[in-house]
Short mmCIF file of the C-alpha atoms (twelve columns), coordinates in Angstrom:
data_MODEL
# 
_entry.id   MODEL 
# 
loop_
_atom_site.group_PDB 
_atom_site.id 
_atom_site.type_symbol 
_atom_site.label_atom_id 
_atom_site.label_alt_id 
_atom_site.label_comp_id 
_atom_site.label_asym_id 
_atom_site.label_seq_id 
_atom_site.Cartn_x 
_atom_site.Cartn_y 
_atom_site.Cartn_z 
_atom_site.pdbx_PDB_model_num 
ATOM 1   C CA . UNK A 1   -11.300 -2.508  -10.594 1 
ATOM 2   C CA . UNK A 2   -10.721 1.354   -9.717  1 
ATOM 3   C CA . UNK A 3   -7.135  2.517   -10.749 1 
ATOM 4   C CA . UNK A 4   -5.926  4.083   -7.303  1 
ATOM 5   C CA . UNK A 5   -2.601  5.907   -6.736  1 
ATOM 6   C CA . UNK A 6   -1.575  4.944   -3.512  1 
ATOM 7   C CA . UNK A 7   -3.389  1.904   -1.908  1 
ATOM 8   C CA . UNK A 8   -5.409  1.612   2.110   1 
ATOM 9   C CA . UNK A 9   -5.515  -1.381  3.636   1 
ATOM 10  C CA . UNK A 10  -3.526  -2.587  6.524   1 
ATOM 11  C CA . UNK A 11  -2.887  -5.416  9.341   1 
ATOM 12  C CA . UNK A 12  0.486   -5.039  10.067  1 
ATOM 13  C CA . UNK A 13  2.185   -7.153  12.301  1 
ATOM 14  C CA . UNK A 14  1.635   -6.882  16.286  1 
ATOM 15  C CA . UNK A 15  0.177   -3.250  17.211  1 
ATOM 16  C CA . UNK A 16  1.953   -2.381  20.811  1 
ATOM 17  C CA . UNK A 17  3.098   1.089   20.819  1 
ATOM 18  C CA . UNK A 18  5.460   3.393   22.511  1 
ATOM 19  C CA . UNK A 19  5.683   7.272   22.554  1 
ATOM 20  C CA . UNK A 20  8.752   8.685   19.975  1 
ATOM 21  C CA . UNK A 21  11.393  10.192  21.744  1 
ATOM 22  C CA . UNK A 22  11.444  13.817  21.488  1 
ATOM 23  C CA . UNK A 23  14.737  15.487  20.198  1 
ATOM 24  C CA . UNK A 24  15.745  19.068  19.658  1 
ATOM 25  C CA . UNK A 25  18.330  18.149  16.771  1 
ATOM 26  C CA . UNK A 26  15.813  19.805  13.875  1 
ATOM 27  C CA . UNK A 27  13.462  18.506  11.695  1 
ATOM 28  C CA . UNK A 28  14.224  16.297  9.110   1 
ATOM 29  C CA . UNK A 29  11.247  15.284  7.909   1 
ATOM 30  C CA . UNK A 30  8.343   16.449  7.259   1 
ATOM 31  C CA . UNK A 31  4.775   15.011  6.082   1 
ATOM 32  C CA . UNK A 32  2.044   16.739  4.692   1 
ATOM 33  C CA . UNK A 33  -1.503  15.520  4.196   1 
ATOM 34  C CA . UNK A 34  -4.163  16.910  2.356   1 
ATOM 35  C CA . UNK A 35  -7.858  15.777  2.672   1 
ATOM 36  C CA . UNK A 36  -11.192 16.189  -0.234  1 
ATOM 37  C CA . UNK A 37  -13.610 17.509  1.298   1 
ATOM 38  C CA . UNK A 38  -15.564 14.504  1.303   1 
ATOM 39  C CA . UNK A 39  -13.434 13.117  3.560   1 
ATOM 40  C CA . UNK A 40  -14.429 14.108  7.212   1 
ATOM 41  C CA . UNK A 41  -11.271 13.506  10.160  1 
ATOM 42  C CA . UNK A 42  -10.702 15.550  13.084  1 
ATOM 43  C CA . UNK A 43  -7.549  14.190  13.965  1 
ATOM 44  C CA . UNK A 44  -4.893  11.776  12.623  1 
ATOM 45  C CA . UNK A 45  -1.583  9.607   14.268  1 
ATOM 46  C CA . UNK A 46  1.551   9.291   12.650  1 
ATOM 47  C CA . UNK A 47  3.264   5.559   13.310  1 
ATOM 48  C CA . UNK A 48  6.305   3.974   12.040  1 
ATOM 49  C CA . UNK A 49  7.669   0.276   12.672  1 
ATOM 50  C CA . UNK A 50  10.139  -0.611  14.838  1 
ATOM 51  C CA . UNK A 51  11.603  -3.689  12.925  1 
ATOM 52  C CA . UNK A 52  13.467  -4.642  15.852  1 
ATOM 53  C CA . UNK A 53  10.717  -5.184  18.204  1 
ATOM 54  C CA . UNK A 54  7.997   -5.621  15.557  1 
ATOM 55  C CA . UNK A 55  5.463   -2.862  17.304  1 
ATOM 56  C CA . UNK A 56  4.222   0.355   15.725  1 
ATOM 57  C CA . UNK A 57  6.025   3.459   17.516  1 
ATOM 58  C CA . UNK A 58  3.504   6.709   17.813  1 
ATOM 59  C CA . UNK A 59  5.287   9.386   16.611  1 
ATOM 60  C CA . UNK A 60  2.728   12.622  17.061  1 
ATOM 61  C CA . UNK A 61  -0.827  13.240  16.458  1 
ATOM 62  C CA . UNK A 62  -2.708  16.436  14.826  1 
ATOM 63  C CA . UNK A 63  -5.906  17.617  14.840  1 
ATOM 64  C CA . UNK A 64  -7.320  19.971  12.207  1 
ATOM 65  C CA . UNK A 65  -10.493 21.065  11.108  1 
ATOM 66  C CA . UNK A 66  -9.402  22.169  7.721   1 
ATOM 67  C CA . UNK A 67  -8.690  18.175  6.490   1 
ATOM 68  C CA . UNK A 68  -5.015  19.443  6.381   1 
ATOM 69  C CA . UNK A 69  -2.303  17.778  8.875   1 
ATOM 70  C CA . UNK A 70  1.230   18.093  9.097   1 
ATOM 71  C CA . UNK A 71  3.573   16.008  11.010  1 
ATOM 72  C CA . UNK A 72  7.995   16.761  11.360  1 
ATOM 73  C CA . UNK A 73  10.501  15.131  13.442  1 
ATOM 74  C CA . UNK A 74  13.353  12.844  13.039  1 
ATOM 75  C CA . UNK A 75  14.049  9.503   11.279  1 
ATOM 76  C CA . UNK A 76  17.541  7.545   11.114  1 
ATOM 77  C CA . UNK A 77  16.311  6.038   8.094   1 
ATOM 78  C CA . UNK A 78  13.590  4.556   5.771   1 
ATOM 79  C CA . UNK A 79  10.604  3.600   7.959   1 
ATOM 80  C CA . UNK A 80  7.367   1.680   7.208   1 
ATOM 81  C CA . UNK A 81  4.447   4.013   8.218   1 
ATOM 82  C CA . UNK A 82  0.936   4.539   8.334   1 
ATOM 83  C CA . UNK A 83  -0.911  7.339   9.229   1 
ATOM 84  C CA . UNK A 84  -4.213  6.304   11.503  1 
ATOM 85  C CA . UNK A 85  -7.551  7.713   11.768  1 
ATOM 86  C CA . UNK A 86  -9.506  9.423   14.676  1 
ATOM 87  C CA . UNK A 87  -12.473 6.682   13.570  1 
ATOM 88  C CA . UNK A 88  -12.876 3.200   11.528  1 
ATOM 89  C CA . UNK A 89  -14.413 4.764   8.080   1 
ATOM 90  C CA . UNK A 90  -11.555 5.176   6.424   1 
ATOM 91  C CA . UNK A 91  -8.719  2.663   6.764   1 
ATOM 92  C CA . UNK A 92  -4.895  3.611   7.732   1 
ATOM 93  C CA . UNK A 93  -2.133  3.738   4.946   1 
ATOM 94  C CA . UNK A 94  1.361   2.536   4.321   1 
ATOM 95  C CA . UNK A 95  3.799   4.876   3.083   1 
ATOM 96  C CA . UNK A 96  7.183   5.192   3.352   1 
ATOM 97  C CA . UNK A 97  8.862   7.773   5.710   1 
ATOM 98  C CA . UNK A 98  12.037  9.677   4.448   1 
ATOM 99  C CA . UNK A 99  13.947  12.413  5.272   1 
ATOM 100 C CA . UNK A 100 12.567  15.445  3.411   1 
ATOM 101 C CA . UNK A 101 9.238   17.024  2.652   1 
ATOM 102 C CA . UNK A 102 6.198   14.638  1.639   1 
ATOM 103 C CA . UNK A 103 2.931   15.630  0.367   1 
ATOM 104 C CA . UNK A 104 -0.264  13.067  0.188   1 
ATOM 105 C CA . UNK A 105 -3.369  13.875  -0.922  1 
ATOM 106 C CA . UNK A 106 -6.241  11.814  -0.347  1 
ATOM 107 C CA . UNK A 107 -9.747  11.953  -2.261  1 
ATOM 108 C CA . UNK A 108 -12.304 9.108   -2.488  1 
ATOM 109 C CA . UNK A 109 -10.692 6.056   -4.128  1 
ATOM 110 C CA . UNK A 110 -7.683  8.139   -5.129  1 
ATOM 111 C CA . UNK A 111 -3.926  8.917   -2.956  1 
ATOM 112 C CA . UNK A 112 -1.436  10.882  -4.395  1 
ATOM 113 C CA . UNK A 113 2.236   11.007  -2.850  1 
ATOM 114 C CA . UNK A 114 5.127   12.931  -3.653  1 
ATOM 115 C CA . UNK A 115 8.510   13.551  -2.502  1 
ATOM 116 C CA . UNK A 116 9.178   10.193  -1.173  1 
ATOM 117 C CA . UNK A 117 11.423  8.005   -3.893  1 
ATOM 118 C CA . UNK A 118 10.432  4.883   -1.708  1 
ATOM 119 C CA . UNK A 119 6.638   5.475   -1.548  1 
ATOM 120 C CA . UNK A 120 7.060   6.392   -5.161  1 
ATOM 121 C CA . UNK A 121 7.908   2.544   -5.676  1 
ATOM 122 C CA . UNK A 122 5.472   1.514   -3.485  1 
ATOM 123 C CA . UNK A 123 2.559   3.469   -5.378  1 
ATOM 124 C CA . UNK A 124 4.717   1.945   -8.923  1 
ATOM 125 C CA . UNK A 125 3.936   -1.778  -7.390  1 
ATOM 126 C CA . UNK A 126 0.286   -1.169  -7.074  1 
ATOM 127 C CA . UNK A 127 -0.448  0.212   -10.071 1 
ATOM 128 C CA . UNK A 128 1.524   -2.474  -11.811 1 
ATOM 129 C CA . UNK A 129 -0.447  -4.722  -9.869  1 
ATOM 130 C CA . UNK A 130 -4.238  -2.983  -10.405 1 
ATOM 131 C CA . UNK A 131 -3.546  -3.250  -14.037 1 
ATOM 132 C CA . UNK A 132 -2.732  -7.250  -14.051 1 
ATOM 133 C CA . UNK A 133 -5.918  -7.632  -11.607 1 
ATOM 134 C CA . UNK A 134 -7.749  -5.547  -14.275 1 
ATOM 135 C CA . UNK A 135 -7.171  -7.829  -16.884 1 
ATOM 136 C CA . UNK A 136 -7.996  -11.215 -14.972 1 
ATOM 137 C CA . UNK A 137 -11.123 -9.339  -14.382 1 
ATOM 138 C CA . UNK A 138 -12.015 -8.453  -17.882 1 
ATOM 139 C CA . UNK A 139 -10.748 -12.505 -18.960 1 
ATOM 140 C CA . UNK A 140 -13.037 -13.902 -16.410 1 
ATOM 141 C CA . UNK A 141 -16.118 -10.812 -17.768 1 
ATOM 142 C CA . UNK A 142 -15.374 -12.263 -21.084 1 
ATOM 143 C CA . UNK A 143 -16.086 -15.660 -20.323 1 
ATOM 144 C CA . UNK A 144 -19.389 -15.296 -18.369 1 
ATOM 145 C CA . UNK A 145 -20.379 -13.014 -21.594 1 
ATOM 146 C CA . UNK A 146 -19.767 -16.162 -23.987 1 
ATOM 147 C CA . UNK A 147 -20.858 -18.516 -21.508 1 
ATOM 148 C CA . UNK A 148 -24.314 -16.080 -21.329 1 
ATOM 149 C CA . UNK A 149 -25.174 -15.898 -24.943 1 
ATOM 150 C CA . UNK A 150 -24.008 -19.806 -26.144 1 
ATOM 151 C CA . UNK A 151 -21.192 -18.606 -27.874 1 
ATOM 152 C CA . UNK A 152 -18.354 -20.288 -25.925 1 
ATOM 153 C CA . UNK A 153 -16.318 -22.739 -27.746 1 
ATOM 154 C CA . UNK A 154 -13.441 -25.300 -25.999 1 
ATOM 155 C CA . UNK A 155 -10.760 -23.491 -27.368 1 
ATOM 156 C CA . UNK A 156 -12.385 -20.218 -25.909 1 
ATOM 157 C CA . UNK A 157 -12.340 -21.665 -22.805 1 
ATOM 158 C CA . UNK A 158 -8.775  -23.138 -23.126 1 
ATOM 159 C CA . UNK A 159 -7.893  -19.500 -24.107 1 
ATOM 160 C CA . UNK A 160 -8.909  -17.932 -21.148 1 
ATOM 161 C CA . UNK A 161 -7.849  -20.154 -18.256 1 
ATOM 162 C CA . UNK A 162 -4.292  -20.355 -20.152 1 
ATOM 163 C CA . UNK A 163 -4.446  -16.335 -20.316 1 
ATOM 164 C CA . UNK A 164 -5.788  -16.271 -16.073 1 
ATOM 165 C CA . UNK A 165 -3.087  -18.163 -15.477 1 
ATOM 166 C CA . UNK A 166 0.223   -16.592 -17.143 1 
ATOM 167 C CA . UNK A 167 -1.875  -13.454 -15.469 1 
ATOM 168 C CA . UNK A 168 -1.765  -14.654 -11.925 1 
ATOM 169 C CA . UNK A 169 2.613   -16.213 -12.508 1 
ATOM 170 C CA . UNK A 170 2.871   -12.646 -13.795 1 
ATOM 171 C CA . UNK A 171 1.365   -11.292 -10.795 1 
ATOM 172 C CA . UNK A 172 2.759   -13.092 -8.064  1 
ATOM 173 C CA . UNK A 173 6.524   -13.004 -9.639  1 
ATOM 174 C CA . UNK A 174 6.106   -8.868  -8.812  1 
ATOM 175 C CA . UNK A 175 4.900   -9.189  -5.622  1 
ATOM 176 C CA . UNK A 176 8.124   -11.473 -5.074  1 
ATOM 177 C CA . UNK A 177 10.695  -9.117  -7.017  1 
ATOM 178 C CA . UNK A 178 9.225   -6.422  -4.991  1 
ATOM 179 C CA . UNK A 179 9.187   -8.566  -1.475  1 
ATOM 180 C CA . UNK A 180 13.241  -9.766  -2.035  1 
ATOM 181 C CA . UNK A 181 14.405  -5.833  -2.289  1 
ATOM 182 C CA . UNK A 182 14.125  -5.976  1.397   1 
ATOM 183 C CA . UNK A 183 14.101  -2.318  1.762   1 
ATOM 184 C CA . UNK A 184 10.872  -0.560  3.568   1 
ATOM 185 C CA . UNK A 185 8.655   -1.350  0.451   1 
ATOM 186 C CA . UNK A 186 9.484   -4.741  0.390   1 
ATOM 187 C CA . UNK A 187 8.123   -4.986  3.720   1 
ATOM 188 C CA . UNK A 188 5.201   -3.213  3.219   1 
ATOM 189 C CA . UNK A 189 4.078   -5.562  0.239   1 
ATOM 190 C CA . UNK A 190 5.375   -8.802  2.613   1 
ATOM 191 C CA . UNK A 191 2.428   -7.855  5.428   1 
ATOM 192 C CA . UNK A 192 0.320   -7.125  3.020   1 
ATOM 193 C CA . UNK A 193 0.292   -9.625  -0.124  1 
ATOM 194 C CA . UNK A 194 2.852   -12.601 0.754   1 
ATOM 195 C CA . UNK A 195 0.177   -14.626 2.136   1 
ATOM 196 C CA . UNK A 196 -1.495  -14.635 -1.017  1 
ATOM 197 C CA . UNK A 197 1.573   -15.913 -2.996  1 
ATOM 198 C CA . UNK A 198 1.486   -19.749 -3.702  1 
ATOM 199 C CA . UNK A 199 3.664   -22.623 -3.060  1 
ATOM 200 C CA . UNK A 200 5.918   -22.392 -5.977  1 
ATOM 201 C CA . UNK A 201 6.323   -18.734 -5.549  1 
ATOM 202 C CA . UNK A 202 6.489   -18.746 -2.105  1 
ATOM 203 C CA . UNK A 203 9.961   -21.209 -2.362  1 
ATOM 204 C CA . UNK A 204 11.500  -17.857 -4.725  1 
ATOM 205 C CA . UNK A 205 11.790  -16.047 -1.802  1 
ATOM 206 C CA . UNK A 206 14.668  -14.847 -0.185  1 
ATOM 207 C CA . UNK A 207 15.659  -16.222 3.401   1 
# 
């Protein structure tokens, strides 16, 4: 599995939307985004959630032909967002929008943020989590070698499913740590990985 720095993906909650309400108080944030060249987008939309009323709340759109955007306003706080694309090849992100300056760049298979402490954590969790998936994959590519060439034994076998599993508990007791912070990342990894939690972890969550 590719190592990535900041994960895409997304199906977050209901999808109404509402225009931000403009202010003339300053900027206090401020969100750069830089694109490879490989990566062709004429124009991108900004979004936070609105906890409150579960929707996604536009919050400006840019166009550039340069694969460089830049978005400012105001938050009163830590926001779940994603930025959206003008078309469906390349999926939205999550990120986490703070006052301050951030800076994401984006390259085939590879998003790097900085200057947001809670994206930071975000991007932390999904590394943590690439590496466990990496080594359930190379357990399981192990097996189907042994299993290929005659040379798996019981205790091989025995081996590996006990080694899968204390892979998968380790795995799933992240995605809860991470899900019971109940900040904006915790949220984030709810939408996107509860559902794949079991039973038993599923009961260690926090009401």
């Amino acid at each position: 599995m590719k190592k990535i720095i900041f994960s895409a993906g997304i199906a977050l909650l209901a999808l109404s939307m509402a225009d931000c309400d403009r202010q003339d108080q300053g900027v206090d944030y401020r969100v750069n985004i830089s694109l490879d060249s490989k990566l062709r987008h004429d124009s991108a939309t900004l979004l936070v959630l609105e906890e409150q009323y579960n929707r996604l709340r536009v919050c400006g759109s840019a166009r550039s032909s340069s694969g460089t955007f830049t978005f400012t306003g105001q938050t009163d706080g830590p926001r779940v967002a994603l930025i959206r694309w003008d078309n469906d090849t390349t999926q939205p992100f999550h990120f986490v929008l703070e006052k301050g300056e951030t800076s994401i760049s984006i390259k085939p298979g590879t998003w790097i943020i900085t200057g947001s402490p809670l994206s930071s954590a975000y991007l932390h969790y999904i590394n943590q989590r690439n590496s466990i998936m990496d080594s359930r994959v190379a357990t399981w590519q192990e097996y189907l070698n042994m299993a290929a060439d005659s040379s798996l034994k019981r205790d091989d076998e025995l081996r590996m499913v006990r080694q899968d599993s204390l892979l998968n508990d380790s795995l799933q007791r992240l995605t809860v740590e991470y899900i019971n912070r109940g900040d904006p990342v915790g949220l984030i990894i709810k939408e996107r990985y509860a559902k794949q939690l079991d039973q038993q972890h599923m009961r260690l969550l926090e009401k």
